[in-house]
N, C-alpha and C positions, 0 to 999 in steps of 0.2 A: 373649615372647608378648603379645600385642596383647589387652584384654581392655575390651572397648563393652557397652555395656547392650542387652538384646533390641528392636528398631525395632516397638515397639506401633506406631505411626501409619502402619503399613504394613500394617496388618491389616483385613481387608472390615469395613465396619462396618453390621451389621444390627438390624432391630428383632422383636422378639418379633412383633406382627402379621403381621411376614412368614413368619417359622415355621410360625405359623397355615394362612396362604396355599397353601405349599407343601402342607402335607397335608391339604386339601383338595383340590386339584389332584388330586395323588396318589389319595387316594380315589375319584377323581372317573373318571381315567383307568383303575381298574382296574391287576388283577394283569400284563396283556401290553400296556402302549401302544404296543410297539413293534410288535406285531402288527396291533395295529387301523389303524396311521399306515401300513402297508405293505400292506392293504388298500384304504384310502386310494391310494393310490398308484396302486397296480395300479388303481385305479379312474377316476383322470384319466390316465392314457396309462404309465406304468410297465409296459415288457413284461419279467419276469425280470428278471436282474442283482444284485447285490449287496440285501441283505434292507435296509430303514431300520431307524434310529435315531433315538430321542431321547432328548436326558439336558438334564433341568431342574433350574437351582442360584438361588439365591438373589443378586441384585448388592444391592451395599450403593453407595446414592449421597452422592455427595459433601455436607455440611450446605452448601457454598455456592452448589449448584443441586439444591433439593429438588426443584423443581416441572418441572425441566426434562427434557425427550426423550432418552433416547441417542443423543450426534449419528450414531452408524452406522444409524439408523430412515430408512428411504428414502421408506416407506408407512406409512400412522395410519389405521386402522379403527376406528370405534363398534363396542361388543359391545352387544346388549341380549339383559337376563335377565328372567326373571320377578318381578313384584310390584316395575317399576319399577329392576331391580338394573341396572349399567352397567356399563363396563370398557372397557380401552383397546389394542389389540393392537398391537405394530409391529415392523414385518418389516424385513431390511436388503436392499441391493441382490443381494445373493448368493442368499438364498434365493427372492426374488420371481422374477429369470432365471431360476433353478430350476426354479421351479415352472409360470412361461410356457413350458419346454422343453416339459416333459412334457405342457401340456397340446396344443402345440403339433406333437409328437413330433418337435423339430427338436433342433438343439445349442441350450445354454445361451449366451448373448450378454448384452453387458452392458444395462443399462435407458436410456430416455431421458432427457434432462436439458433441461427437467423431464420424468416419467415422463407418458406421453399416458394419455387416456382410455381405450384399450383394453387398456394394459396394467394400468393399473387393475382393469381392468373383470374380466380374467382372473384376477389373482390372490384380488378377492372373490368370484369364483364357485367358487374352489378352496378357500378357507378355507372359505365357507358350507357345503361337503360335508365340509370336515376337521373341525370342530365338528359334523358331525350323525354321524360314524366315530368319533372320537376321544373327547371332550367331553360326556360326556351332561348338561350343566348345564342344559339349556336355552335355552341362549344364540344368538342369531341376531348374522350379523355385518352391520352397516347399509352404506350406501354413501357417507354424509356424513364428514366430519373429524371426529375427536374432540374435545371441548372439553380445555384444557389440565390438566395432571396433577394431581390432587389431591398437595400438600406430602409429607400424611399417608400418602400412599397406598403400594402394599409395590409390588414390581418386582420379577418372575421372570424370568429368560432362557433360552430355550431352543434348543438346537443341535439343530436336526432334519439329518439325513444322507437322502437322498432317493435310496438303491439308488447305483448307478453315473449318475447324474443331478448330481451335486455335491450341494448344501444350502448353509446359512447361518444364523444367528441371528432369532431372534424375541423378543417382550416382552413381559409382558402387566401391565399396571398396573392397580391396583383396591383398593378402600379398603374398610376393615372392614363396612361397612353392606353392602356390595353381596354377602359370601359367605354361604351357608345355616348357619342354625344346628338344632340341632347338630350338630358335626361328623359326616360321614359314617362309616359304622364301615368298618373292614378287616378280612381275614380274617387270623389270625394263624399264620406259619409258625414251629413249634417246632424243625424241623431245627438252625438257628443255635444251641440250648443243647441237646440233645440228647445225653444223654452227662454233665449237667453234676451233678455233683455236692453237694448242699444239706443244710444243716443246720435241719433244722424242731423246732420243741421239742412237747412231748406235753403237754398241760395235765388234771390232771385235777380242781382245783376253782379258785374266787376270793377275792379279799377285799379288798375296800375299805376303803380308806385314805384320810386328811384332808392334805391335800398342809405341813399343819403336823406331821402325825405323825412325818413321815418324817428329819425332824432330828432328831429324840430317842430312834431307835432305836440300840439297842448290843447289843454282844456278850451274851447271854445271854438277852436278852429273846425271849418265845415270843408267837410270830403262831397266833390260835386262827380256824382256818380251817372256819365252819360248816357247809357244804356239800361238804367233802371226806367222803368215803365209809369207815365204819369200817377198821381190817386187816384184807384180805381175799387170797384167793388171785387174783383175778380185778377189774379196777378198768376201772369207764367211763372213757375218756377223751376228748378231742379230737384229733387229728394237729393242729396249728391251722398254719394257713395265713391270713396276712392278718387279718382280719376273721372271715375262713371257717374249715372246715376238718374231718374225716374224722373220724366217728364210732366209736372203737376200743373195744376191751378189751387192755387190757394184762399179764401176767403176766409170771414172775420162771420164768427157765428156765435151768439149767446155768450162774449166777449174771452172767445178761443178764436184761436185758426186750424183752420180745417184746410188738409191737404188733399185734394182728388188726384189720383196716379191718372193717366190720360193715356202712356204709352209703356210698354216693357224696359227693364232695364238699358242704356244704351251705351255704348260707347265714341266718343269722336260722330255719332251719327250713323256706325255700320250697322247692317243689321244680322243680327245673331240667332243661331240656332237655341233650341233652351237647353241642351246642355251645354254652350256655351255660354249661353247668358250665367247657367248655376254657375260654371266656374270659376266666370269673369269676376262678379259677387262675391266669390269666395279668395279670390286674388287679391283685389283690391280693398276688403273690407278689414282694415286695418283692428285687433284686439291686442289689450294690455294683457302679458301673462305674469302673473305676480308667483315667485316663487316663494317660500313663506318656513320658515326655517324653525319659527315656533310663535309662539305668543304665551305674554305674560299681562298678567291684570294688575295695574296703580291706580293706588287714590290719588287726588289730582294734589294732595298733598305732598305722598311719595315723590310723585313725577317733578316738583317744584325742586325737591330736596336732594335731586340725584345731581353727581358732581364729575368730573372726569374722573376716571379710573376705577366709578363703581362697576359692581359687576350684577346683571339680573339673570335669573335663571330661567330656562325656559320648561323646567323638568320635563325633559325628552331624551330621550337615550343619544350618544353621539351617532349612534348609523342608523335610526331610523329615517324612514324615509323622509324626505322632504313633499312639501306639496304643491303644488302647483293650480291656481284658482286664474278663473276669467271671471271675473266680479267675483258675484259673492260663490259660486258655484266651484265645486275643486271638479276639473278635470281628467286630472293625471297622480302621479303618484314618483317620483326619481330618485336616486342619489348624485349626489357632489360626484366630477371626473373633472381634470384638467385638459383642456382643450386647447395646443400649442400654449401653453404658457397662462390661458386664461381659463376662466372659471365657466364649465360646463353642467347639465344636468341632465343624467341618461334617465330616458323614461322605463320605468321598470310595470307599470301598471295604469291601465285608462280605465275611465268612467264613462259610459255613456250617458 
């Protein structure tokens, strides 16, 4: 058996900015983009036919051409945003025919070489209406050349599928200055942990401690907790969640404790709208996400007998996906990408 070390230098390499990037996009496009892009559509000459798509991933470029185009960019569009923001779109051969068909209502043919003025000219008048359906950034798309990429700058690609019309790739390059701060908020769907099962602890007084104290405690020593409430049949507590957390009384029943909630979620004491409380709850409710690479079964015998430099197999193909569980439950579905130098995992597939 053949046994090679995993090819890190084969894995997309990304920057945290870009992260960023993507969910704001995301925010940006809303819960249905695939909806608004097929409006779109049907709006420059799409009659029925297969519904669009888009799916937007992050490319990670090479360190020996930061500043350079993807050479499949056939077209380069100025974006301008508001309060001077810019940005850089570029479309490949496949998508722009695409999109000359439909507006065209002829078949898809390939572009000029070089691409003429009019077919220019079509594909910015189609983008200018797919940013004002898609994109509510604000952003107008100009008719000039881009000026050259910012090094710095992050790079999304996106596969728009255009009905039974074909499609092709898109890009959009743009640097930290130029995205809104702060981040756009989403609305959060609870389905995906629904069912999930949580260990919340009950608090019911504090006590403060000197972070030198805490070496010097031992077996026998008693923590005199002034604000804890005499013995009583009946004890305030918190549910505590986060930061936050549910206003109780708790008592001792058929030798359990029983929690009664008395008040809605709270925070510091304010009081909150309910969808604020859902997404204060969902802020602060801290889950472990186990990323899980494979699994292998040992007798406890095996497991005794293994030494440095065994090696165990997890018979899994190297690029299938990895999985990602919140307890016992999988989630999600990613592969391995390098994230500034550390180990990332792009989601390729969720479960609800």
């Amino acid at each position: 058996m053949e046994v090679t070390a995993f090819p890190y230098e084969r894995l997309p390499c990304l920057r945290r900015r870009e992260l960023r990037l993507l969910r704001v996009l995301r925010a940006a496009l809303g819960e249905a983009p695939a909806d608004a892009l097929h409006r779109w559509a049907q709006r420059i000459g799409l009659a029925g036919g297969a519904p669009c798509a888009l799916e937007a991933t992050l490319v990670g470029r090479p360190d020996s051409e930061p500043g350079a185009w993807p050479p499949a960019a056939r077209l380069r569009f100025a974006l301008h945003g508001p309060e001077g923001r810019g940005a850089c779109l570029l479309v490949d051969g496949a998508l722009a025919a695409s999109i000359i068909a439909l507006l065209l209502r002829s078949a898809a043919g390939p572009l000029g070489t070089p691409v003429s003025v009019g077919e220019r000219g079509l594909v910015t008048y189609a983008l200018a209406a797919l940013f004002q359906e898609v994109a509510p950034l604000g952003w107008t798309v100009g008719v000039e050349e881009p000026t050259p990429p910012d090094p710095a700058g992050a790079l999304v690609e996106a596969r728009l599928r255009l009905g039974d019309r074909g499609g092709g790739l898109a890009w959009l390059l743009i640097d930290d200055h130029c995205l809104p701060s702060p981040l756009p908020t989403v609305s959060l769907d609870p389905g995906r942990l629904r069912g999930l099962m949580l260990r919340l602890p009950i608090e019911i007084a504090r006590l403060r401690l000197a972070v030198d104290e805490l070496p010097t405690l031992g077996a026998g020593d008693v923590l005199v907790f002034p604000d804890c409430p005499a013995p009583a049949a009946v004890y305030v507590a918190l549910l505590r969640v986060g930061a936050g957390g549910f206003p109780a009384r708790v008592t001792a029943a058929a030798g359990a404790l029983v929690a009664t909630i008395d008040e809605p979620f709270r925070m510091g004491g304010l009081t909150m709208s309910e969808p604020d409380r859902r997404r204060a709850i969902a802020e602060e409710l801290e889950l472990e996400v186990v990323v899980e690479l494979g699994r292998a079964r040992l007798s406890a015998a095996q497991l005794l007998e293994l030494n440095p430099g065994d090696v165990l197999t997890l018979e899994r193909p190297l690029d299938a996906p990895l999985e990602l569980r919140v307890g016992d439950r999988l989630v999600a579905k990613g592969e391995l990408v390098q994230v500034d130098g550390e180990t990332g995992v792009r989601l390729t597939q969720l479960y609800e």
